[in-house]
MARZA-199318 format. One record per residue: residue number from 1; x, y, z of N, C-alpha, C in turn. Coordinates in pm, whole numbers, padded with zeros to 5 digits, always signed. Layout:
NODE   k   n_px   n_py   n_pz  ca_px  ca_py  ca_pz   c_px   c_py   c_pz
NODE NUM      X      Y      Z      X      Y      Z      X      Y      Z
...
! end
This chain:
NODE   k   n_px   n_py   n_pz  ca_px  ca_py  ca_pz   c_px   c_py   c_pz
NODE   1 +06042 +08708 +08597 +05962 +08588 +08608 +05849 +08616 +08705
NODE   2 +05753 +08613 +08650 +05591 +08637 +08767 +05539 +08516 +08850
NODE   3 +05558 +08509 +08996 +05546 +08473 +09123 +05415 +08443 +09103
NODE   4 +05398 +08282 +09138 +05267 +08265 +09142 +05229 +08239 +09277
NODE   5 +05109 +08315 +09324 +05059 +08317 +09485 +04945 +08248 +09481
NODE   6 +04951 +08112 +09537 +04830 +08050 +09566 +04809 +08018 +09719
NODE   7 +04643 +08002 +09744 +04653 +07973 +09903 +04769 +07908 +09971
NODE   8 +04787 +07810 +09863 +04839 +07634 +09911 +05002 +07681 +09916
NODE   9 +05053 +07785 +09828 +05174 +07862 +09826 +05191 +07956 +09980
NODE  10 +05093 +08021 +09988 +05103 +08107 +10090 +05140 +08086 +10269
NODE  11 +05054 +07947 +10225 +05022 +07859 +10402 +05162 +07794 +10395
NODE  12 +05179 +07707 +10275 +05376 +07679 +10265 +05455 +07770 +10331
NODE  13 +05480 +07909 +10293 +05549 +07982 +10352 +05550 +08033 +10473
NODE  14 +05435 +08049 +10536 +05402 +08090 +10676 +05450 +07983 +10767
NODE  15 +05438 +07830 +10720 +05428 +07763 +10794 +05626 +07755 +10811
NODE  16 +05681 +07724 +10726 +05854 +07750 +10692 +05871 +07871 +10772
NODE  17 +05821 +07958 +10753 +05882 +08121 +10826 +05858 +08093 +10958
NODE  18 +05760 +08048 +11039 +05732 +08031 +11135 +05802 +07939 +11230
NODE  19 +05836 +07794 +11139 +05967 +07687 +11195 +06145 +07762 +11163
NODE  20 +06121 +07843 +11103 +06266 +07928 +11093 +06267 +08036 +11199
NODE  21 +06131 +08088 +11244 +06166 +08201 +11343 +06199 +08116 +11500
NODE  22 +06102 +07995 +11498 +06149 +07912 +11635 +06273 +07866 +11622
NODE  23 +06338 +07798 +11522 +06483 +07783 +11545 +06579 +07847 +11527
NODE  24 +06572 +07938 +11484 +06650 +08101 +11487 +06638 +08098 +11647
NODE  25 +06534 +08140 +11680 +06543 +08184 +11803 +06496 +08097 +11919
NODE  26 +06483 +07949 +11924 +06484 +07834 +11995 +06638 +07885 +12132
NODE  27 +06741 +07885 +12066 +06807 +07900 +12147 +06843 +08020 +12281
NODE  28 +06796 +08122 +12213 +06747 +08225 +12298 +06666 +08215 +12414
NODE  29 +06560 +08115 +12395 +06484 +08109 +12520 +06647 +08043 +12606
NODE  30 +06615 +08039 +12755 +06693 +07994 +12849 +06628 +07891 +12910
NODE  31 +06545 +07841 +12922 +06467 +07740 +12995 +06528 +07598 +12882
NODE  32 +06463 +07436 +12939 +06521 +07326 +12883 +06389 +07273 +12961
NODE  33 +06337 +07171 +12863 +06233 +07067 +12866 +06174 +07047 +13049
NODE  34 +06244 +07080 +13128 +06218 +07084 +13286 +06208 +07171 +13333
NODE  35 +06214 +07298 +13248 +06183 +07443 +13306 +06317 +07506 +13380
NODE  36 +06456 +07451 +13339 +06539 +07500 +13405 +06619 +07562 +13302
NODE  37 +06677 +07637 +13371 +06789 +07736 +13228 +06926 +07633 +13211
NODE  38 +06976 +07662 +13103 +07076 +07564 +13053 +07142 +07529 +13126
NODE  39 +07199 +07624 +13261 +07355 +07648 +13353 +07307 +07481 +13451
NODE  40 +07157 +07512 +13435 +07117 +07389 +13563 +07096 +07295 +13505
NODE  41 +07162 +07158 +13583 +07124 +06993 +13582 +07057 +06964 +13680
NODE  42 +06951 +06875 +13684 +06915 +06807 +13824 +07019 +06687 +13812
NODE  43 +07073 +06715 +13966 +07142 +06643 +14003 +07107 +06562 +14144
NODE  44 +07163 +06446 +14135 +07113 +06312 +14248 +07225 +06256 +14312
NODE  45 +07201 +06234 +14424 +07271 +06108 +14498 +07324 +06180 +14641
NODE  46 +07357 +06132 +14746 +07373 +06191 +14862 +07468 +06254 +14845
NODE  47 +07481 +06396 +14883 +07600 +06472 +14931 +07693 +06457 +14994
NODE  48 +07797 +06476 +14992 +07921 +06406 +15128 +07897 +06510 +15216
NODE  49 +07953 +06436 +15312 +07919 +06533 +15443 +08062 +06629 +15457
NODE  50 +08017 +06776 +15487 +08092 +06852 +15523 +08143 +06884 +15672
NODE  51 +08275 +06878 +15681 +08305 +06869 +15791 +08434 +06971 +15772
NODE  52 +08500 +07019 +15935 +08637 +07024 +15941 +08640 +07258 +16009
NODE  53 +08708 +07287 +16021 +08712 +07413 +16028 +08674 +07562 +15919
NODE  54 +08591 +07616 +15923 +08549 +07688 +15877 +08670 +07803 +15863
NODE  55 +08714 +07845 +15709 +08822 +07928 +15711 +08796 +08081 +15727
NODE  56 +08651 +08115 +15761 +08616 +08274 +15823 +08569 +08244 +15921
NODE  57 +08545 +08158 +15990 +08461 +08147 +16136 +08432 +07995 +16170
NODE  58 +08300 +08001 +16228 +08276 +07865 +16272 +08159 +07823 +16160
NODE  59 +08185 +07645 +16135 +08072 +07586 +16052 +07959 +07589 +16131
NODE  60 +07802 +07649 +16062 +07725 +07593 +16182 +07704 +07426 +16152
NODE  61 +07586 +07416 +16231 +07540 +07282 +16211 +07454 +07231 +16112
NODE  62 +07492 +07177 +15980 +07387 +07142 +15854 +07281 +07080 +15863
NODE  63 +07280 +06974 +15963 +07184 +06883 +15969 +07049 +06928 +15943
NODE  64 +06962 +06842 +15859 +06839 +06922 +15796 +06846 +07032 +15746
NODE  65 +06902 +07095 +15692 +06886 +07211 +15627 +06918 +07247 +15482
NODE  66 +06854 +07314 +15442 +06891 +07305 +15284 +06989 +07384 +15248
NODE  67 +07114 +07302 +15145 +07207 +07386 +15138 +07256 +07427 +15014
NODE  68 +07307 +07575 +14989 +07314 +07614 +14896 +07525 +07583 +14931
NODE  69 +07564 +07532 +14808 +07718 +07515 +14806 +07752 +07557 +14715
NODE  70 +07868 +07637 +14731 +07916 +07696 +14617 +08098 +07731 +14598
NODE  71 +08107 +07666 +14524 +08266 +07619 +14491 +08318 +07722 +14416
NODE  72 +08461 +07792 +14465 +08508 +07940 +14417 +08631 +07952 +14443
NODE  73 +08662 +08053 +14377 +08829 +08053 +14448 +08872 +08206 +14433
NODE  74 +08899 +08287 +14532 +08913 +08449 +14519 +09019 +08482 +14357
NODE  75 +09056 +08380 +14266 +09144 +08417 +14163 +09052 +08430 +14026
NODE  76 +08920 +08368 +14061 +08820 +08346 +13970 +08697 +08459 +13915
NODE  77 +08748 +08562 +13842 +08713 +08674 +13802 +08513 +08634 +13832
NODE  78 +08383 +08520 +13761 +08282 +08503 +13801 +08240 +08473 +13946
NODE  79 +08391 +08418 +13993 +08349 +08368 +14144 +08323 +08477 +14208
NODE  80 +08423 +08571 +14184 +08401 +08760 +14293 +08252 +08822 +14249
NODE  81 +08201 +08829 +14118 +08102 +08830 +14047 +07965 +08777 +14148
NODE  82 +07975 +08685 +14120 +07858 +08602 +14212 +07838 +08590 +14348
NODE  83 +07965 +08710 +14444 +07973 +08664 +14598 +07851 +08758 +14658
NODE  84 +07791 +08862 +14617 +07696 +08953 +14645 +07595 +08863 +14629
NODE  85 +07524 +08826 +14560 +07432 +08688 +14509 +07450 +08610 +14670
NODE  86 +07541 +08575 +14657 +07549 +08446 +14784 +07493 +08477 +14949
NODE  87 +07638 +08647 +14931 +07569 +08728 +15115 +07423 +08710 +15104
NODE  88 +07375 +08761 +14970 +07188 +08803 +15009 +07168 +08681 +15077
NODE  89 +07166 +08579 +14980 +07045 +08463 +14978 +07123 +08417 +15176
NODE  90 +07254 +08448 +15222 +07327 +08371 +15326 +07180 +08450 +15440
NODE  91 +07190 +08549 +15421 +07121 +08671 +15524 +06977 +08650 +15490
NODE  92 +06908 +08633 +15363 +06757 +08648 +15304 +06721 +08485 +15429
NODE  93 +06753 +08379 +15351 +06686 +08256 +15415 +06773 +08179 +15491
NODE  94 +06860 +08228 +15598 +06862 +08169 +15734 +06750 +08160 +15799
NODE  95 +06657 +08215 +15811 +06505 +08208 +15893 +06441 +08095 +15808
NODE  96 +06470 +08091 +15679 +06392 +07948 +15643 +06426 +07837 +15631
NODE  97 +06550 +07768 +15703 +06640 +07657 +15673 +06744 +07630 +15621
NODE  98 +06814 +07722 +15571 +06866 +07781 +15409 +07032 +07781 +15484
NODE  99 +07104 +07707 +15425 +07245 +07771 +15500 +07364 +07731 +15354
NODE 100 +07430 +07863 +15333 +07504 +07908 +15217 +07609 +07896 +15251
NODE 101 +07696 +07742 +15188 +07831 +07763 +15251 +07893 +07727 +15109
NODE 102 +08005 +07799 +15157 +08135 +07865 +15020 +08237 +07723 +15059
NODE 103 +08305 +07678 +14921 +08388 +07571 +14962 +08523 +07644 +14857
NODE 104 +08639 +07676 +14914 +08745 +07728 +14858 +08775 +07627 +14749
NODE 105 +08754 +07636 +14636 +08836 +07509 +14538 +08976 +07550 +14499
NODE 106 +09082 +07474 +14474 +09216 +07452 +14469 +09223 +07358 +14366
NODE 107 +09156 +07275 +14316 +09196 +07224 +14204 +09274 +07282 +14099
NODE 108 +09293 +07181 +14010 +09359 +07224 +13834 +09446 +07367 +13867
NODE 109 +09454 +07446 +13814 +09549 +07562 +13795 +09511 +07668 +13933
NODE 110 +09408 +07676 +13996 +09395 +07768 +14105 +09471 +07778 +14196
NODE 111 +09525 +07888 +14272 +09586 +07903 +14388 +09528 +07873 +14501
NODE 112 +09606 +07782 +14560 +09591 +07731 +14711 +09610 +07828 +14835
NODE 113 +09625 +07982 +14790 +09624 +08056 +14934 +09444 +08074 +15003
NODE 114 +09522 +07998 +15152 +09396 +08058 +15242 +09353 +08182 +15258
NODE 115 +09473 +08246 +15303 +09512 +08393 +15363 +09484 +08472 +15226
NODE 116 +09459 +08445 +15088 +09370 +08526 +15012 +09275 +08520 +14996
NODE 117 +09195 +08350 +15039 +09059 +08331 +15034 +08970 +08423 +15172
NODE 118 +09086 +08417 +15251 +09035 +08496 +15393 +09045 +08663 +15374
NODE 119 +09155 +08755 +15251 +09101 +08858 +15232 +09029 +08883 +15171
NODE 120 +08984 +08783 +15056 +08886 +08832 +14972 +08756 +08875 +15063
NODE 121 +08724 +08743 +15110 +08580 +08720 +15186 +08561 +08822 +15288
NODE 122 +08675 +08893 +15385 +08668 +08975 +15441 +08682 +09128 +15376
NODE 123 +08750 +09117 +15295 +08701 +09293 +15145 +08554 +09297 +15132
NODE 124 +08471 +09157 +15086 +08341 +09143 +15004 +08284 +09125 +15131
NODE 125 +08300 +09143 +15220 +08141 +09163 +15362 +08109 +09047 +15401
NODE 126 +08171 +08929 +15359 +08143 +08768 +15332 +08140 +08706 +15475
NODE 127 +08007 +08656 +15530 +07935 +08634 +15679 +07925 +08479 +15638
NODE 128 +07915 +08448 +15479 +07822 +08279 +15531 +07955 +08187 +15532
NODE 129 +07956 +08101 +15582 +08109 +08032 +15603 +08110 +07918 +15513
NODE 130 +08240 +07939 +15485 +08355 +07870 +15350 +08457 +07787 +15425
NODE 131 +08442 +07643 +15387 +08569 +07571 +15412 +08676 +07543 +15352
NODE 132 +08783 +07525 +15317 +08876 +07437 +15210 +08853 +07303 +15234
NODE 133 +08935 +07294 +15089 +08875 +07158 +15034 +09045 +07096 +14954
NODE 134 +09140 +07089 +15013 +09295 +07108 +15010 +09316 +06992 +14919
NODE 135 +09262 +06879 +15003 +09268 +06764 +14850 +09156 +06725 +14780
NODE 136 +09049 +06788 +14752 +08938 +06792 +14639 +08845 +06703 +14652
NODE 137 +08831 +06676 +14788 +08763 +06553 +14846 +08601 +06580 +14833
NODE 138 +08576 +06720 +14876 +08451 +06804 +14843 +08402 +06814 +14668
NODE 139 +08479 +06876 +14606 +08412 +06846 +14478 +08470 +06732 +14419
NODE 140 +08520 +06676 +14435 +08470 +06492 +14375 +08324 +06461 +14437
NODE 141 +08321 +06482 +14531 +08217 +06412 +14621 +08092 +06474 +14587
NODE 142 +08130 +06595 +14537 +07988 +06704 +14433 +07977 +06716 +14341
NODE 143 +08137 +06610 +14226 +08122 +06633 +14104 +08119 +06788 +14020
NODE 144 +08233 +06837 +14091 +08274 +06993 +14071 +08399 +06893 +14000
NODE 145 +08427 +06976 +13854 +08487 +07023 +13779 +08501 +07097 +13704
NODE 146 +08476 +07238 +13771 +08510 +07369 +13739 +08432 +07479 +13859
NODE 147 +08502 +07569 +13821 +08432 +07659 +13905 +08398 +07806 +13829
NODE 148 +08326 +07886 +13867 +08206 +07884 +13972 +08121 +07777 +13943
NODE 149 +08109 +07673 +14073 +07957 +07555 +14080 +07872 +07596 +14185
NODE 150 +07798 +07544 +14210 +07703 +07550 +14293 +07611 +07446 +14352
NODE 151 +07588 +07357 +14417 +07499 +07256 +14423 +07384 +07301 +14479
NODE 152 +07297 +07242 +14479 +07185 +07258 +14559 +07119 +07136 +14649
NODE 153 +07138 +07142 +14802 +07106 +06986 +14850 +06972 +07025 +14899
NODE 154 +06918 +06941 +14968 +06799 +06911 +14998 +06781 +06870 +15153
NODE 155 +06733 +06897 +15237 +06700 +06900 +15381 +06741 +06740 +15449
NODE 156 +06760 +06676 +15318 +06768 +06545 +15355 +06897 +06473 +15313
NODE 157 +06988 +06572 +15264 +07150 +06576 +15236 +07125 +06520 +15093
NODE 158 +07024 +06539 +15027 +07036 +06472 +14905 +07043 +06583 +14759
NODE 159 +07194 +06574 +14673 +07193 +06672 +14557 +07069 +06641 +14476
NODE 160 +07026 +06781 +14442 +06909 +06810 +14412 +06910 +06870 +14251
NODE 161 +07026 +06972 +14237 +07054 +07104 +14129 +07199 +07085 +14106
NODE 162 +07233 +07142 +14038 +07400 +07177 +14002 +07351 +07293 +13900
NODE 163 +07443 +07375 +13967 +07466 +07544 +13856 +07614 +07527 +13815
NODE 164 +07663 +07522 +13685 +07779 +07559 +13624 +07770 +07744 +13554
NODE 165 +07866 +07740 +13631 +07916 +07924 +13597 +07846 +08013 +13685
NODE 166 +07849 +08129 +13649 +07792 +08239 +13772 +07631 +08217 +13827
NODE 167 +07617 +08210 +13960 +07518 +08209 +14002 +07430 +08344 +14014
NODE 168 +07315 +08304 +13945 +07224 +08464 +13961 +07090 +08461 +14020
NODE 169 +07087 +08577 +14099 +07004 +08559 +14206 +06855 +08481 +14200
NODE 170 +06822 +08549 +14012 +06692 +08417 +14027 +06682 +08308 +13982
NODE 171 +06762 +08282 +13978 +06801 +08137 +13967 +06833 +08072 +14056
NODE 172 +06904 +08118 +14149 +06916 +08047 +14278 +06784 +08077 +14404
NODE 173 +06675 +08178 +14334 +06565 +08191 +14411 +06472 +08051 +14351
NODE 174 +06480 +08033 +14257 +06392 +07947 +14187 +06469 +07783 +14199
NODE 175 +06553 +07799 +14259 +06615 +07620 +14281 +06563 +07655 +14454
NODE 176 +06615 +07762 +14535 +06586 +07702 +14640 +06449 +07679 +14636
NODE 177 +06331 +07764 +14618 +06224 +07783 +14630 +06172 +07652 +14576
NODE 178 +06192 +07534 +14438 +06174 +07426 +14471 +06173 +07330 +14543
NODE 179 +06296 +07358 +14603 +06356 +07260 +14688 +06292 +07288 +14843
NODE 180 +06260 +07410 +14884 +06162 +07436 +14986 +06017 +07397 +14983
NODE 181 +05988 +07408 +14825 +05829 +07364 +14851 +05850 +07221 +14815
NODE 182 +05919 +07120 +14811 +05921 +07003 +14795 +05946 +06932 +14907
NODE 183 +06005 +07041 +15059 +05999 +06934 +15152 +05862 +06986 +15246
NODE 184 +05800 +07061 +15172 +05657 +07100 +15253 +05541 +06984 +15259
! end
């Protein structure tokens, strides 16, 4: 059977091939209508305040400062994954406001040992300080249900970001780095 090719045929098809190559591959891009990759929500409403003993050392003091939180548990194959990610950014932006604290989660099926959350962190070189969170008072209060999370607050204790699953370094360069030039 002989194919008939007319302009009006031709521009049909380009225009079809062209809406089939974007939704073929629509999903591939990683970004979402706000310029953030899928893992991130902007997230709102005041942070609860962290308090209580630091299970590698001492808490410093949060007040004003922007904080990167990140909910883990040494049994969580992405959580060990993502703890190199965390030292940098703990060591990179302390000089800029920046303070990276680890919150042990124990929820749902995870193990409640300290004394493994305290070897892990001391195996992995782990300096920025991690509290427990024994009755889940911390992620309710961050809306963690699951881990690896991550929040991202704002100088003014206010959630800003939420990362579900492994945190990667530019991604967490590109939430803080908003969140720094937004309190400039």
């Amino acid at each position: 059977m002989p194919t008939v090719s007319t302009p009006n045929a031709r521009s049909r098809f380009a225009v079809g091939a062209a809406l089939a190559l974007v939704v073929a591959f629509a999903p591939a891009c990683s970004g979402t209508a706000n310029g953030l990759p899928r893992t991130v929500s902007e997230a709102s409403g005041r942070a609860p305040s962290v308090a209580g003993p630091a299970i590698n050392g001492d808490l410093p003091n949060l007040g004003g400062k922007v904080l990167v939180v990140n909910f883990w548990n040494p049994y969580c194959p992405p959580c060990r994954v993502e703890e190199p990610v965390l030292e940098r950014a703990h060591r990179g932006l302390a000089g800029r406001g920046v303070v990276v604290l680890g919150i042990h989660y124990t929820g749902g099926q995870w193990p409640t040992s300290v004394g493994d959350a305290r070897s892990f962190l001391r195996a992995a070189g782990a300096t920025y300080p991690v509290v427990g969170d024994p009755e889940g008072r911390l992620a309710s209060g961050f809306g963690i249900r699951a881990i690896p999370s991550t929040v991202i607050v704002d100088a003014h204790g206010e959630m800003r970001f939420r990362v579900l699953g492994r945190l990667r370094t530019e991604v967490l360069d590109d939430l803080v780095g908003r969140v720094l030039s937004a309190r400039s």
